[in-house]
C-alpha positions as CSV (number, residue, x, y, z in Angstrom):
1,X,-50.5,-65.1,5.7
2,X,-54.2,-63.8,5.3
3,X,-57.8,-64.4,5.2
4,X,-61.2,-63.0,4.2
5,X,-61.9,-60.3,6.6
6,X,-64.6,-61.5,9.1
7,X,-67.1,-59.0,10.1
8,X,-65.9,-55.3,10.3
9,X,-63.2,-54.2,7.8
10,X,-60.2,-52.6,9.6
11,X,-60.1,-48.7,10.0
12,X,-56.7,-48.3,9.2
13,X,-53.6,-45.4,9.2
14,X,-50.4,-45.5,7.3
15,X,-47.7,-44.0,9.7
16,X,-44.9,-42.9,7.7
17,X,-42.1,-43.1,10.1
18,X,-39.1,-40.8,10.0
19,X,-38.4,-41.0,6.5
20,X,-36.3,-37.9,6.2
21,X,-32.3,-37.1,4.3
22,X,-30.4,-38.6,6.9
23,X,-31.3,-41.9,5.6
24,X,-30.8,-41.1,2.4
25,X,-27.3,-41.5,2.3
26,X,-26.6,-39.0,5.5
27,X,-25.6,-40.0,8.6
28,X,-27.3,-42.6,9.3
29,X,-27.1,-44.0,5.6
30,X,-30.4,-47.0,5.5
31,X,-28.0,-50.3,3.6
32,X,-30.8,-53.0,3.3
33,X,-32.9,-52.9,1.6
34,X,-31.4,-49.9,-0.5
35,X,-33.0,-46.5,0.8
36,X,-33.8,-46.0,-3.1
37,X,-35.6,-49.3,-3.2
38,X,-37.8,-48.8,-0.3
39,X,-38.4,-44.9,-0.4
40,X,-40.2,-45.8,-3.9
41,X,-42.5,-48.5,-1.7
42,X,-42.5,-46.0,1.1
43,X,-44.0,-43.9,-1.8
44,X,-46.4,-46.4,-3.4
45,X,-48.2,-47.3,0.2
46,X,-48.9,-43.4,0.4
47,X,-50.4,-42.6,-2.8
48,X,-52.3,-46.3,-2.3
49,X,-53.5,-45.3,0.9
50,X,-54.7,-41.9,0.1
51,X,-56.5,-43.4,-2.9
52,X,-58.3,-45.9,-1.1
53,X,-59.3,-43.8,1.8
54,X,-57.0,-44.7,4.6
55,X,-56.1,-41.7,6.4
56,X,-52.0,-41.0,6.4
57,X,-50.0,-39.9,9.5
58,X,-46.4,-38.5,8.8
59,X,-43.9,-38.6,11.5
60,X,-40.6,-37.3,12.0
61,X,-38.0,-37.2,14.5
62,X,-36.1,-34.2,16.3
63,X,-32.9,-34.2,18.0
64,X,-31.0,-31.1,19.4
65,X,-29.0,-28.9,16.8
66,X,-25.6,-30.3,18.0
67,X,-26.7,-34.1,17.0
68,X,-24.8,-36.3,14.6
69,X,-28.0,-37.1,13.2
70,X,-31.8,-35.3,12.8
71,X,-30.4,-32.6,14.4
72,X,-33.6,-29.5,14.5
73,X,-33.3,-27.4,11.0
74,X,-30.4,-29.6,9.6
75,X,-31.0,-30.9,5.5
76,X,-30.5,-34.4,7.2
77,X,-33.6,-33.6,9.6
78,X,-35.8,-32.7,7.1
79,X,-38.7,-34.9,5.5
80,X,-37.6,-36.7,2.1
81,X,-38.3,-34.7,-0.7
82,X,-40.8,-37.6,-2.2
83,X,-42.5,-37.9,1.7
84,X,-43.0,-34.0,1.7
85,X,-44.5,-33.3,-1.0
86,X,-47.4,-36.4,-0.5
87,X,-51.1,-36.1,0.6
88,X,-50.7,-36.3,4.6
89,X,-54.1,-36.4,7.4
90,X,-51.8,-35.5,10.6
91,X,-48.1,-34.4,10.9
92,X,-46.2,-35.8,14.6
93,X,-43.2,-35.0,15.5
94,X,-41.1,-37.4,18.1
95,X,-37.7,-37.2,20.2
96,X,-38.3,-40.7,21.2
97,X,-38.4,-44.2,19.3
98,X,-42.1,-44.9,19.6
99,X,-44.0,-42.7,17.9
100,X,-46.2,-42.9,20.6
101,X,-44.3,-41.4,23.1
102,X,-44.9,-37.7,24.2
103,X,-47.1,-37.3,21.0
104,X,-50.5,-37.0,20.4
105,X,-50.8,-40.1,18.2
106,X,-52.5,-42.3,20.2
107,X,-55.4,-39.5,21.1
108,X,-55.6,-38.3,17.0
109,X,-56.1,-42.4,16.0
110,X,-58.9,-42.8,19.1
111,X,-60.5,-39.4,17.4
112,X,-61.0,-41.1,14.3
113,X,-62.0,-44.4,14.9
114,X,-58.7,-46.5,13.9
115,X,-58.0,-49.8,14.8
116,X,-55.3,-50.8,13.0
117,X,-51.7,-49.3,11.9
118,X,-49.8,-50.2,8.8
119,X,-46.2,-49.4,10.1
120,X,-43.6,-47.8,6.9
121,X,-40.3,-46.2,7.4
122,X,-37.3,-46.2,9.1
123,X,-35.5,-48.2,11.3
124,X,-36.8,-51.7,10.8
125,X,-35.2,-52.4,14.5
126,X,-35.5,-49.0,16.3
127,X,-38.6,-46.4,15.7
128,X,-40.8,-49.3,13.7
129,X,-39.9,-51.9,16.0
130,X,-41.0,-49.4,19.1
131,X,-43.5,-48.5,17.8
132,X,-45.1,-51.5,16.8
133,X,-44.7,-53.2,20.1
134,X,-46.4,-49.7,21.5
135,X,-49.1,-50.0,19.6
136,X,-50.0,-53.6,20.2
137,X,-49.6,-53.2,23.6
138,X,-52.2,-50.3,23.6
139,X,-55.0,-52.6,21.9
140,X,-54.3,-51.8,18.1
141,X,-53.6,-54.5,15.0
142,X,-50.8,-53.5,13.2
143,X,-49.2,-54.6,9.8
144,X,-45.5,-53.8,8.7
145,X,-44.4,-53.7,5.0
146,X,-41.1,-55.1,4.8
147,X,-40.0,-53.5,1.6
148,X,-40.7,-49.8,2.7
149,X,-38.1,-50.0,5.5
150,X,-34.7,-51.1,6.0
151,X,-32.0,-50.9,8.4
152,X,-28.1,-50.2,8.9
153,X,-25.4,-52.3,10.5
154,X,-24.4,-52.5,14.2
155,X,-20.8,-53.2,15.8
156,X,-20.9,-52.5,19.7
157,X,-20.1,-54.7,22.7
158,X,-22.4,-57.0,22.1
159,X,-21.3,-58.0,18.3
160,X,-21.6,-57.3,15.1
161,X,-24.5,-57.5,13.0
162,X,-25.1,-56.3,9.0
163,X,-28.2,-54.3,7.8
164,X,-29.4,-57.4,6.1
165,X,-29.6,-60.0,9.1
166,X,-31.0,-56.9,11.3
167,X,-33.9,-56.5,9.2
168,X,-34.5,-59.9,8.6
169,X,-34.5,-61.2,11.9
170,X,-36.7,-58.0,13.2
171,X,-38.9,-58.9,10.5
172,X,-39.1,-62.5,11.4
173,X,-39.9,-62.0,15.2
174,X,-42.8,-58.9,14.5
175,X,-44.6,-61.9,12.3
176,X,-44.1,-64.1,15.0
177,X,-46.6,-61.8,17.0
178,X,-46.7,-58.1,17.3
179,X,-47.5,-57.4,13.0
180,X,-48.7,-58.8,9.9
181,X,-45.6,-58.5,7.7
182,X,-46.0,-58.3,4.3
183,X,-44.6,-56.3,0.8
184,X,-45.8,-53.2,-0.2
185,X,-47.7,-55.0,-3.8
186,X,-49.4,-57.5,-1.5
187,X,-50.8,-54.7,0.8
188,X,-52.2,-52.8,-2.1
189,X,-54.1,-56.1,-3.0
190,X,-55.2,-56.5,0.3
191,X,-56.4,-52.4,0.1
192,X,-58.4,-53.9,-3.1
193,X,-59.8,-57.6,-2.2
194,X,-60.0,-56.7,2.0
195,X,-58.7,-59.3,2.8
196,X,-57.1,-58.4,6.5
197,X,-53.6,-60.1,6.7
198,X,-52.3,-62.2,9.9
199,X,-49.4,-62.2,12.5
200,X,-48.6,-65.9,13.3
201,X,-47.5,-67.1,17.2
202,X,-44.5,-67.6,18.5
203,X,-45.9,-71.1,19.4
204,X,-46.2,-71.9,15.9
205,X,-43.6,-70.2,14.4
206,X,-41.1,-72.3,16.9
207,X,-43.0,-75.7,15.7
208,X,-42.2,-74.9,12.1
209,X,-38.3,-74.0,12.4
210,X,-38.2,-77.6,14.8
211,X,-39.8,-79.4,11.9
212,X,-37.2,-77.1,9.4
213,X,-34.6,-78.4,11.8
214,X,-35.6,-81.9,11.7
215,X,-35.9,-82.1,8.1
């Protein structure tokens, strides 16, 4: 999953994504993992990243007052209690998925240099997933801990689908190429040691579930 870093260390950015009350048993209730599970890792990367240096972005999504969910000065919209009150280096607020979108995230990691995002929050499937794939596409590495997000589940016209197989899946196809996927404990090492964790291919990730098939 990783390697000795070769050459120049990463300049990384913890974005906190979106972790605010409607999550937290609201609205929009996070199933799996448990929102008290990964809140706590959630918390752990922060105080990890602020410790060793790497600069912490916040974000939090908007919707209009009359939304189920996130709606502007609603509890449900507001940051966690245990995000709020934590060391942060730049504060974005989003009406879109990506974080990316109509902010000035992009411009404020150019400013300072950083090459490569470690992804935290909520959803898993929707604000990390955009995310993620915006920020590849724009040049930057980026590394998703598994354990400080989590997602819900789906019924719509196109199926059903729980919390748990959501995340699992998502998390399956961002280490197939778009993120180096890995727990909160391991990214902490990796803060310590520097060594700079991998994404695999979608090449090789096909080969191995052929040969997992074949077996």
């Amino acid at each position: 999953m990783s390697e000795p870093a070769k050459g120049k260390a990463p300049r990384r950015a913890l974005i906190v994504i979106d972790v605010q009350n409607d999550y937290d048993g609201g609205n929009l209730a996070i199933q799996h993992p448990p929102f008290r599970d990964s809140v706590v890792n959630v918390a752990r990367a922060m105080d990890a990243a602020t410790e060793a240096g790497v600069k912490v972005v916040v974000i939090k999504q908007l919707a209009p007052e009359t939304s189920p969910v996130f709606a502007k000065g609603s509890h449900g919209a507001e940051l966690h209690p245990e995000i709020a009150r934590r060391n942060r280096d730049h504060y974005v607020e989003k009406h879109l998925p990506s974080a990316f979108t109509g902010t000035d995230l992009e411009a404020w990691l150019r400013a300072n240099s950083i090459d490569t995002i470690t992804v935290i929050g909520y959803m898993t499937h929707n604000c990390d997933l955009s995310t993620v794939i915006h920020a590849v596409h724009m040049g930057f590495e980026v590394e998703f801990l598994s354990d400080a997000t989590g997602s819900l589940p789906y019924a719509n016209s196109a199926g059903y689908a729980s919390g748990e197989e959501i995340h699992r899946v998502m998390t399956i196809v961002l280490q197939s190429r778009f993120a180096a996927v890995l727990k909160t404990a391991e990214w902490i090492e990796c803060l310590k040691t520097g060594v700079v964790p991998q994404h695999d291919t979608p090449y090789a990730s096909n080969q191995r579930a052929l040969a997992r098939s074949a077996a």
